[in-house]
C-alpha positions in Angstrom: 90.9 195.8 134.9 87.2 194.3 134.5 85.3 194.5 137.7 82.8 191.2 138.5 79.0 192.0 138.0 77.3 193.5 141.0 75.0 190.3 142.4 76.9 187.8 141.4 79.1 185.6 143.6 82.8 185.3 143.0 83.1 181.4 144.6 80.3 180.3 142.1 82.0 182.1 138.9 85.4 180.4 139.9 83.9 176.6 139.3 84.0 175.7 136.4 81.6 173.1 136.2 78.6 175.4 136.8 77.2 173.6 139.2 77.3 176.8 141.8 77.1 179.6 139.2 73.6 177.8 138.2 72.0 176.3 141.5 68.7 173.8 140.8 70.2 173.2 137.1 71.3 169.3 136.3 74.5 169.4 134.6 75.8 166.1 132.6 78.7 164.0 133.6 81.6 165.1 131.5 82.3 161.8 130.2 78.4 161.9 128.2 78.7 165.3 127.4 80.3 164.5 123.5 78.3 161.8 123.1 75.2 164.0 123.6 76.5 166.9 121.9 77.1 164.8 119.0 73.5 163.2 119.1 72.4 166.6 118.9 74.0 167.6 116.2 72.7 164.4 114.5 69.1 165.2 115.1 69.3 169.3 114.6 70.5 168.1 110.9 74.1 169.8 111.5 75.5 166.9 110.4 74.8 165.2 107.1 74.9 161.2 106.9 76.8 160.1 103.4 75.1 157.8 101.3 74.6 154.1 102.0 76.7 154.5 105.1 73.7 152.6 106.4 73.8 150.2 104.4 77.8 149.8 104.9 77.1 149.5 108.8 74.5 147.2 107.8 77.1 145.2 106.3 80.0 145.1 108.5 77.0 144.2 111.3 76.2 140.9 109.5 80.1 140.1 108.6 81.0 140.2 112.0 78.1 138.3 113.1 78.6 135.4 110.4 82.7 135.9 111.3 81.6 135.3 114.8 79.1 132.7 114.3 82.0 130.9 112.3 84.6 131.0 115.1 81.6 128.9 117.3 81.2 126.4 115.0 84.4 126.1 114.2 83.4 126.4 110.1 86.3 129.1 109.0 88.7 126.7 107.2 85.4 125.2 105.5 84.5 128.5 104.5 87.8 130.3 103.4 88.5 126.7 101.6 85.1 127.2 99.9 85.9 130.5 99.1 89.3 130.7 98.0 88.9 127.9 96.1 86.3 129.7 93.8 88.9 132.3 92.6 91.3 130.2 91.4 93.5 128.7 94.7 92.0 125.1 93.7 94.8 122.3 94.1 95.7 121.0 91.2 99.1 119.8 91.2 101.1 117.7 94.2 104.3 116.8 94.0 105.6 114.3 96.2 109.5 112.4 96.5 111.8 110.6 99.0 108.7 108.0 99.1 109.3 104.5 98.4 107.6 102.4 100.5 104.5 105.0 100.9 102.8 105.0 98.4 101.7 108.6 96.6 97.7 107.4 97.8 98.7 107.0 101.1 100.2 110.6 101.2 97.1 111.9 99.9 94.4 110.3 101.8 96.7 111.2 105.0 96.3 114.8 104.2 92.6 114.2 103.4 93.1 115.9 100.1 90.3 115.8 97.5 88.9 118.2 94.2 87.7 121.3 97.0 90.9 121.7 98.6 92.3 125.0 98.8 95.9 125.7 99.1 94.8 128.4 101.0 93.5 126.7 103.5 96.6 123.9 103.8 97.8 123.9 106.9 101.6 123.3 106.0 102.7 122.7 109.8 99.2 120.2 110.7 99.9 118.8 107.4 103.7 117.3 108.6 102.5 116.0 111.8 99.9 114.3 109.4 102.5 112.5 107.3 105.2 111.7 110.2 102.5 109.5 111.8 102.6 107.3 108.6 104.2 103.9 109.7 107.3 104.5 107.3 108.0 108.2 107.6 110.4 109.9 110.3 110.1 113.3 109.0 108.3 115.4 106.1 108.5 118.7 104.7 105.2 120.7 102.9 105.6 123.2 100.9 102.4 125.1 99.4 103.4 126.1 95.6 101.0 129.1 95.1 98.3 129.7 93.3 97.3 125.6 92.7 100.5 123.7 94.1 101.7 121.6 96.9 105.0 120.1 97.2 105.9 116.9 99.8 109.1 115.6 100.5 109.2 112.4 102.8 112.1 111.0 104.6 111.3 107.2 105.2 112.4 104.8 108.2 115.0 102.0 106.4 114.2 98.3 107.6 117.2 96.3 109.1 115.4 93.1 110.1 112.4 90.9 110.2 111.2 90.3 114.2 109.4 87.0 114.9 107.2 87.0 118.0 105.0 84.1 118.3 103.2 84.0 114.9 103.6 87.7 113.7 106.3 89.0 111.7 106.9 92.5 112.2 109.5 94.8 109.8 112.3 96.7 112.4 114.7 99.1 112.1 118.2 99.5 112.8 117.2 100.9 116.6 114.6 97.7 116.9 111.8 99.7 116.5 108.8 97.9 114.9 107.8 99.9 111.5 104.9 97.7 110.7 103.9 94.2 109.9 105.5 92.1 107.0 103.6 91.8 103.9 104.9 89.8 100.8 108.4 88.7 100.2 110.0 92.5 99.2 111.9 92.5 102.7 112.2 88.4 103.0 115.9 88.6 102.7 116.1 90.8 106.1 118.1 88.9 108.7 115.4 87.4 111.1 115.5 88.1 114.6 113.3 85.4 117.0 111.7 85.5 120.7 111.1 88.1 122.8 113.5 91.3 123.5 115.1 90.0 119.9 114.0 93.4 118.1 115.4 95.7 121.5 118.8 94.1 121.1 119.1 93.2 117.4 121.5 96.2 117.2 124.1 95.1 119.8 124.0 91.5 118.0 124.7 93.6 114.6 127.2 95.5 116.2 129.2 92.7 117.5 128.5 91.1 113.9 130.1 93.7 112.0 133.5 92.7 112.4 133.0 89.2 111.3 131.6 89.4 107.8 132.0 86.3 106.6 130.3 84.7 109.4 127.9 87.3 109.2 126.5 86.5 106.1 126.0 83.0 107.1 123.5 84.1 109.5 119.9 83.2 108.3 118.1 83.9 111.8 118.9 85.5 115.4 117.0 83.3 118.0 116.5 85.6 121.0 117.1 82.7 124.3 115.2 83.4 127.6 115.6 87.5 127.0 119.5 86.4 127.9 122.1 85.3 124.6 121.2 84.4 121.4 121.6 81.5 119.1 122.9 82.1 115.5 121.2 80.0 112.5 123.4 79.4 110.0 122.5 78.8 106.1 123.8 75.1 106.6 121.7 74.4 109.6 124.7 74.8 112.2 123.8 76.6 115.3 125.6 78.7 116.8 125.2 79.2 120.9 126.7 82.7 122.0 127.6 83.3 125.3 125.5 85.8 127.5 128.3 88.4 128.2 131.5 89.4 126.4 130.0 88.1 122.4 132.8 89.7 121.0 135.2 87.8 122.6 133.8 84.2 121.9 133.5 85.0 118.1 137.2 86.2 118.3 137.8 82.3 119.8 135.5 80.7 117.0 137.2 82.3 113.9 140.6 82.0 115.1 139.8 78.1 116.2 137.9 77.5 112.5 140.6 79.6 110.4 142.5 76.9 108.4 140.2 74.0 109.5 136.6 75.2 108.4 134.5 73.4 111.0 131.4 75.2 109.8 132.0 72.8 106.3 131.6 69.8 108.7 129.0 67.0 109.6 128.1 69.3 112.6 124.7 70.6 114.3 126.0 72.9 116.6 129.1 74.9 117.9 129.0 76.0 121.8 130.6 78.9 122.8 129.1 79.6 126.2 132.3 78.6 127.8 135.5 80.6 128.0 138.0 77.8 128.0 136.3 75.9 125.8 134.1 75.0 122.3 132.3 72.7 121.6 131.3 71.0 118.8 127.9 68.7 118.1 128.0 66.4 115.3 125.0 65.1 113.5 123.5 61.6 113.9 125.2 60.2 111.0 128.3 61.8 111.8 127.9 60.5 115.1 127.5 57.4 113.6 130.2 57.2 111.7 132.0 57.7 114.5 130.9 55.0 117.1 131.6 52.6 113.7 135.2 54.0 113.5 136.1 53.7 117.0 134.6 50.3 117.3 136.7 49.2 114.4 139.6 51.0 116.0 138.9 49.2 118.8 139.1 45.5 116.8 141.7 46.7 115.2 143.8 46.7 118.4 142.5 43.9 120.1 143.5 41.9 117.3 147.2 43.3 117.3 147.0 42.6 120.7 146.0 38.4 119.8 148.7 38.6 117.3 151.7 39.5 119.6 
């Protein structure tokens, strides 16, 4: 059994920090003690330094600087376009389909694609919201085709009508939405569909003219009245007055009343159907005056049989 040394205190040998076995000596933190130990080393030469490792940190130093500086000024898509294109990720080739009424310029000046871009540096997901908010797409799909490729498939709105307010003329779908304003006569054999709140409920009107084809195709304009009913314009000129409720059911009256008689073939303006017991029939001013000439001569006619008798 080792004895302790003769002069020197027990409590102070039992700490092992030193700080009572050495009074009056500073002793470091032990949290900088490796730091300094390894500084010393450095300087005393016990360690050796590889070579260029300086100019390695020097390096790293200024490409996280210039990283950093680029996340600042927001310039790290310019840069990794710039530099990706430069070994060989240049676009070259986009395909595009499903596009009909966009045209393939559109798409591309959408996407702001020129000779620089990278398809690195495509931003597939950015690059569908892009497209969608094209007036005649409702949904896209990019596809980057590595190393110089880019593939776009568009899904385009279909137009159901032409909508008339006051002097514009606006494309709509089959929902009424406007897609965007008319332009030469590719769509001029749309139904059209006139007045205000015409292009909200052009669908119901559609719906309720669905079962009536015949009549259907007759129909050269939708004339939206008051925000209320609408008045059908046929191909002959005939108008047709629809009630405000229950469409389906006055259209049911009007075919089975015309079936064998074909009133719409008639010197006629108009046919009323706002009443449930009832249509009614306008004729035209020389129809009309044929008819004051026929029941005037009815009327001499029977007058004179009268005399006669």
């Amino acid at each position: 059994m080792t004895r302790p040394r003769a002069g020197v205190d027990q409590t102070q040998m039992a700490d092992p920090s030193g700080r009572k076995a050495f009074p009056g000596v500073f002793v470091l933190p032990r949290v900088l003690r490796r730091p300094v130990r390894a500084f010393a080393a450095l300087a005393s030469g016990r360690v050796t330094i590889r070579p260029h490792a300086g100019s390695v940190a020097a390096f790293a130093f200024l490409a996280a600087t210039g990283l950093y500086g680029m996340r600042l000024g927001d310039h790290t898509a310019f840069v990794t376009q710039a530099l990706t294109t430069g070994v060989g990720f240049a676009l070259e080739d986009v395909q595009v389909s499903g596009n009909v009424e966009t045209s393939d310029i559109d798409i591309l000046q959408q996407l702001g694609l020129d000779g620089s871009t990278s398809v690195v540096a495509i931003d597939a997901h950015a690059a569908r919201a892009q497209l969608i908010e094209l007036p005649w797409v409702s949904d896209a799909h990019v596809e980057k085709i590595y190393p110089r490729g880019l593939r776009v498939h568009l899904v385009e709105r279909k137009a159901a009508g032409i909508w008339q307010h006051g002097d514009a003329l606006s494309l709509i779908d089959a929902r009424g939405d406007v897609i965007a304003p008319l332009a030469g006569a590719r769509h001029a054999d749309l139904p059209l569909y006139v007045g205000l709140g015409a292009d909200r409920h052009s669908d119901e009107l559609e719906a309720r003219l669905l079962f009536h084809p015949d009549l259907r195709a007759r129909v050269k304009a939708a004339i939206r009245i008051a925000n209320r009913r609408w008045d059908l314009r046929l191909d002959n000129g005939v108008t047709v007055s629809l009630p405000e409720e229950n469409v389906g059911d006055a259209l049911k009256r009007f075919m089975a009343f015309d079936a064998g008689r074909e009133v719409l073939e008639r010197d006629i303006t108009a046919v009323d159907l706002r009443l449930d017991d009832r249509i009614t029939l306008r004729l035209s001013e020389a129809a009309l005056e044929r008819r004051k000439a026929a029941l005037e001569a009815r009327a001499k006619a029977i007058k004179a049989a009268e005399k006669n008798t």
